[in-house]
C-alpha positions as CSV (number, residue, x, y, z in Angstrom):
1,X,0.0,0.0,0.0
2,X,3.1,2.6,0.9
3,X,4.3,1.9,-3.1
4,X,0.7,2.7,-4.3
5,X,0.3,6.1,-3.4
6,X,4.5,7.5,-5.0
7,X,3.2,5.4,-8.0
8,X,-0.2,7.2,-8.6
9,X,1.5,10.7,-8.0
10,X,4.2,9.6,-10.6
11,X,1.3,8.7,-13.0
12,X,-0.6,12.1,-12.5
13,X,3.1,13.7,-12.9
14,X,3.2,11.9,-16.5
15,X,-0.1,12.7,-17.6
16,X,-0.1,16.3,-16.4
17,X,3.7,16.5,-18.8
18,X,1.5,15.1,-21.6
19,X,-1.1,17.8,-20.9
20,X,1.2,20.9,-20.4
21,X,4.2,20.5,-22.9
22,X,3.8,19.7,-26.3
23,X,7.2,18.9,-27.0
24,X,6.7,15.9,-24.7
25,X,3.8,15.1,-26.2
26,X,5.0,14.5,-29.7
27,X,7.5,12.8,-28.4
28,X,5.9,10.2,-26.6
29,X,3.2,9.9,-29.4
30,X,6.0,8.9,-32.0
31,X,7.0,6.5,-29.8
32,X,3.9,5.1,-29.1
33,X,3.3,4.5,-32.9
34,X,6.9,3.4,-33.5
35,X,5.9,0.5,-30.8
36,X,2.3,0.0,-32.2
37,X,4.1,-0.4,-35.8
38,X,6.7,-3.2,-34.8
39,X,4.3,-5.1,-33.8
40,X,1.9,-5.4,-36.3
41,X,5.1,-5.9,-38.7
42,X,6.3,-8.5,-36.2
43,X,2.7,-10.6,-36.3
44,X,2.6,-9.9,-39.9
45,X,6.0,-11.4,-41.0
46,X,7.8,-14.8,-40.4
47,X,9.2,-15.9,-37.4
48,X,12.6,-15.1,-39.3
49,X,12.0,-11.6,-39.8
50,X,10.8,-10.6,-36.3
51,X,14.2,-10.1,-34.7
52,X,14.8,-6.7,-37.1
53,X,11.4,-5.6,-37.0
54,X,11.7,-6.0,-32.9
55,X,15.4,-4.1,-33.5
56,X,13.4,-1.1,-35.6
57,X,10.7,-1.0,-33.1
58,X,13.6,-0.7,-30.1
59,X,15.1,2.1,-32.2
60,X,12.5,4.2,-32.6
61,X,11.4,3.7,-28.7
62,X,15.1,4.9,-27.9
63,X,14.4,8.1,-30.2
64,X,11.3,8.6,-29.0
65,X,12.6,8.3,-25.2
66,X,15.8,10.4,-25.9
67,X,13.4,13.0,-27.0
68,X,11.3,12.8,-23.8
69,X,14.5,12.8,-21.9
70,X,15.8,16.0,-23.6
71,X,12.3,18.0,-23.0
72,X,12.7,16.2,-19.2
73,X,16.1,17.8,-19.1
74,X,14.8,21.5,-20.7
75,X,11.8,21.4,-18.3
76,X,13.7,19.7,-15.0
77,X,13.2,22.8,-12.3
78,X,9.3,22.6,-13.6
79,X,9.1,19.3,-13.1
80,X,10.9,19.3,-9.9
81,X,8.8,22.0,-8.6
82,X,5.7,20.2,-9.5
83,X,6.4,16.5,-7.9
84,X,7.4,18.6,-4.6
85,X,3.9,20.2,-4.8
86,X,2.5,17.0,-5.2
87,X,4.3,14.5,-3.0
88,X,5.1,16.8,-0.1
89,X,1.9,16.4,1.1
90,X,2.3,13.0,1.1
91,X,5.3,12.7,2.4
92,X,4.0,14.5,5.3
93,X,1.0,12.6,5.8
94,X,3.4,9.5,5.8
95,X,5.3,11.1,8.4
96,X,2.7,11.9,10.3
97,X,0.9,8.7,10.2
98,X,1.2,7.8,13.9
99,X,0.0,11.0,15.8
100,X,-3.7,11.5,14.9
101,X,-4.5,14.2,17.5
102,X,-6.7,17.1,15.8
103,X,-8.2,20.2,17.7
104,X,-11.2,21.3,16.4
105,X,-12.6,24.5,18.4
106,X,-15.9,23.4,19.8
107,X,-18.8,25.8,18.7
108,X,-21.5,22.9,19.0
109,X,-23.9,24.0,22.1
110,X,-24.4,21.1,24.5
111,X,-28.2,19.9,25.6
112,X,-29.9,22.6,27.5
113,X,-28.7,22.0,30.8
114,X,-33.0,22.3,32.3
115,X,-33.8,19.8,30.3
116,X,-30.9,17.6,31.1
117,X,-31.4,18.0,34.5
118,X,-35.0,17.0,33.9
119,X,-33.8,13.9,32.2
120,X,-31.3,13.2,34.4
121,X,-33.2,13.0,38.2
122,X,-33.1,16.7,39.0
123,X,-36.5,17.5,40.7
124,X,-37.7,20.8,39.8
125,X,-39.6,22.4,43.3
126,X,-43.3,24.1,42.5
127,X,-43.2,27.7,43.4
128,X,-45.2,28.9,46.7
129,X,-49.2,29.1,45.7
130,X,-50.6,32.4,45.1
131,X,-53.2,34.9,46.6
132,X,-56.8,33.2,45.1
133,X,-57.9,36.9,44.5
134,X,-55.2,37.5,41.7
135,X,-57.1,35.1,40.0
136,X,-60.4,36.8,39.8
137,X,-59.7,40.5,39.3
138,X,-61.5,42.3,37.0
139,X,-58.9,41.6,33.9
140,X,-58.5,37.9,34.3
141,X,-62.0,37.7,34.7
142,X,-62.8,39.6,31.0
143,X,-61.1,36.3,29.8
144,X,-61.0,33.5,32.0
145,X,-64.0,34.2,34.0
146,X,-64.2,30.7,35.5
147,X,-60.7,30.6,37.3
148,X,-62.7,30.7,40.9
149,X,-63.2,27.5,41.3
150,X,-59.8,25.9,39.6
151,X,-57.8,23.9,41.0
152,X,-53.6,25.2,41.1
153,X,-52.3,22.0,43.2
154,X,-49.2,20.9,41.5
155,X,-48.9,17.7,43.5
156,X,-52.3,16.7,41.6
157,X,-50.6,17.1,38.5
158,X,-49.0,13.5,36.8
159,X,-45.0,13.5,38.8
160,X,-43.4,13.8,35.2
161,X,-46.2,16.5,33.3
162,X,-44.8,18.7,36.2
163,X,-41.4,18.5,35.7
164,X,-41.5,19.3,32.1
165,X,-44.0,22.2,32.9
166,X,-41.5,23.9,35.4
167,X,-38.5,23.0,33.4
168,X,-40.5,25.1,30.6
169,X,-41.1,27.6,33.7
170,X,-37.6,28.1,34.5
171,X,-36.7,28.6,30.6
172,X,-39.3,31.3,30.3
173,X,-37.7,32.6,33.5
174,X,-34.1,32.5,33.0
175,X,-33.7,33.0,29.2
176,X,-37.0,34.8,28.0
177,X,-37.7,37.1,31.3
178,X,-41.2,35.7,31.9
179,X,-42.4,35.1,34.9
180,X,-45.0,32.2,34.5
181,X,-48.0,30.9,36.9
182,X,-50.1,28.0,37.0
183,X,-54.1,29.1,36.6
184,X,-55.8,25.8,36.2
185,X,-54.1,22.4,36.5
186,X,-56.0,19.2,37.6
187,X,-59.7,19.6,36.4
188,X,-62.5,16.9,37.7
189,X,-65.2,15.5,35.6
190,X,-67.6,17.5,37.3
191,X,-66.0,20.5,36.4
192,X,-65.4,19.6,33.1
193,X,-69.0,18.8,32.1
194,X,-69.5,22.5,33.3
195,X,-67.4,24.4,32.2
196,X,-68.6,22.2,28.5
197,X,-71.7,23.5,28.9
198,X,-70.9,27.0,28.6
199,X,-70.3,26.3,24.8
200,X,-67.5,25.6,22.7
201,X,-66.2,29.1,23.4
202,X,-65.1,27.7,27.0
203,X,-64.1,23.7,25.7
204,X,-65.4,21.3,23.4
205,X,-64.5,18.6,25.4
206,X,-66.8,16.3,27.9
207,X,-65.4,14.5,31.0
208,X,-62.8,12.3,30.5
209,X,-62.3,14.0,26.9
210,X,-59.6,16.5,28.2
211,X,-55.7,15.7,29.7
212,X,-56.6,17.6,32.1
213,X,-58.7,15.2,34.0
214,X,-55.9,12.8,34.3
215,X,-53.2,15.5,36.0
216,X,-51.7,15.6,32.1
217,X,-52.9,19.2,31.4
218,X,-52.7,22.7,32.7
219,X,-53.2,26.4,31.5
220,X,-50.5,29.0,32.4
221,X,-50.6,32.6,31.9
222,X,-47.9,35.1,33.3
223,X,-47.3,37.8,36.3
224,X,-46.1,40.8,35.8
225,X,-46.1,43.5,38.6
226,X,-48.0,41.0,40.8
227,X,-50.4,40.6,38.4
228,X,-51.7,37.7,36.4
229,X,-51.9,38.3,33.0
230,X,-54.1,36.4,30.3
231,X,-54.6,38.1,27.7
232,X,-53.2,37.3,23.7
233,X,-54.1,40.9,23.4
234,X,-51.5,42.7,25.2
235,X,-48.6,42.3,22.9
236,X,-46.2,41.7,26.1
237,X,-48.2,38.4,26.8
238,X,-48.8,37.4,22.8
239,X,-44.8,37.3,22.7
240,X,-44.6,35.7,26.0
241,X,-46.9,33.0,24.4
242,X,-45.3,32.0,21.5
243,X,-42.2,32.0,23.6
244,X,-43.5,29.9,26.0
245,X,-45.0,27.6,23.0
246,X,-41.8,27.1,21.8
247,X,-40.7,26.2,24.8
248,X,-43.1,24.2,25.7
249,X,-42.1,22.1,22.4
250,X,-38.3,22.3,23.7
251,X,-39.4,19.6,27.0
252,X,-42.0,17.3,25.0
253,X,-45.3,18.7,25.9
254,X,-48.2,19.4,23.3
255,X,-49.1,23.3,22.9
256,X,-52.4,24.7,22.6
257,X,-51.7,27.5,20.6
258,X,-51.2,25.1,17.1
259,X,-54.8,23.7,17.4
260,X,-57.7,25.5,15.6
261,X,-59.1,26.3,18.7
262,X,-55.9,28.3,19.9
263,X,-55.5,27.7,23.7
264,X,-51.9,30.1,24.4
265,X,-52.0,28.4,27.5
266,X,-52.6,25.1,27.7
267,X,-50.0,22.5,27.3
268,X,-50.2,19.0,28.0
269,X,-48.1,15.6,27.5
270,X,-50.2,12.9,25.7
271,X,-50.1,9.5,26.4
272,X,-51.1,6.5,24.9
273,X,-54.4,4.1,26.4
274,X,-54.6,7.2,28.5
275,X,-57.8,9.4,26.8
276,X,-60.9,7.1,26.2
277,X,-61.6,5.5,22.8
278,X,-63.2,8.1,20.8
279,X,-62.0,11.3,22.5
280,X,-59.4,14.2,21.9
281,X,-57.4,16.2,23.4
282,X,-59.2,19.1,24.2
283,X,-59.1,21.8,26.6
């Protein structure tokens, strides 16, 4: 394998002389023939006669080579320079051939250390409940004006929906500036079939038809100021939406905001044989 690689460089060498100087060329072309001449004159006479055509076909190789020898010797420092070009390289890499040790400069960021410390047995600690009022003022009531009777208890919430929901907490926190809250978590049948008959404005979904029944679901909004805020329509919170959508993604949960019926909110991690046969995930 070592003889290979001079011999293939030595063969580009020759075929790059016969690209670049004529002179060599010719040369080698009159040679060739000279060759491709004898021979046919060799198969095509006797035995007898084949020593001189052989001894004419030697000849004119020996011109032909004395010629390429001459434009060798006129175009030596070329030459020279171009086999260093080609085989230095080579020569180094021979050299070299033992010590593989590269450094590459590392611009790759690693896994988002939340998330890996979700996977990885961290246990992410629910922030201390809020005042029940800041639930029902005036403003959160305009849009979400059955919040008085949710239920915020984290611990009813399914051990591994949690962690990825305050993972996604801490992201919007840390990276994003957002402060985020839980307004509804765990939801009971009960509930559900109430807050269903409001209309489809409220849910579209029955008991047992929403994640939220089985500790799976939850709608956050954000505080700002000591204030919760729920509104798409403040452009502060639409941002801190599709941020928090986004981010939601980032940790495996489902996000409201890409069904038709855009819930900014809600987020929930599906999983299968848990929803009835028949239902959807639904708000």
């Amino acid at each position: 394998m070592l003889l290979l690689l001079p011999l293939y460089f030595l063969l580009a060498i020759g075929v790059s002389a016969l690209l670049v100087f004529p002179s060599f060329r010719m040369g080698t072309a009159r040679s060739v023939r000279a060759l491709a001449l004898g021979v046919r004159r060799a198969l095509a006479r006797r035995a007898g006669e084949a020593a001189g055509v052989v001894g004419g076909s030697a000849q004119g190789v020996r011109t032909g080579l004395g010629k390429a020898g001459a434009t060798f010797s006129a175009y030596r420092w070329h030459i020279a320079g171009g086999l260093a070009v080609v085989l230095l390289p080579s020569l180094f890499a021979f050299v070299m051939r033992h010590n593989h040790t590269f450094f590459y400069e590392d611009r790759t960021a690693g896994p988002d250390p939340r998330i890996q410390a979700l996977l990885t047995g961290e246990r992410l600690v629910p922030p201390p409940p809020l005042p029940p009022e800041i639930f029902t003022t005036r403003e959160v009531e305009l849009v979400r004006p059955n919040l008085g009777g949710a239920s915020r208890d984290w611990n009813l919430l399914d051990a591994d929906y949690r962690q990825r929901l305050l993972a996604a907490y801490r992201v919007m926190r840390e990276e994003h500036g957002y402060e985020m809250v839980l307004i509804e978590g765990y939801r009971s049948p009960e509930r559900q079939t109430e807050l269903a008959a409001k209309g489809s404005h409220v849910t579209n979904a029955g008991a047992y038809q929403s994640y939220h029944q089985y500790g799976l679901a939850a709608d956050s909004a954000f505080l700002r100021d000591g204030k919760v805020v729920v509104s798409e329509k403040d452009p502060w919170a639409m941002r801190g939406y599709e941020l928090f959508g986004q981010t939601a993604e980032r940790v495996g949960l489902t996000w409201g905001g890409r069904w038709k019926l855009m819930d900014f909110g809600h987020t929930e991690l599906r999983r299968a044989g848990v929803m009835r046969r028949g239902a959807g995930a639904s708000p």
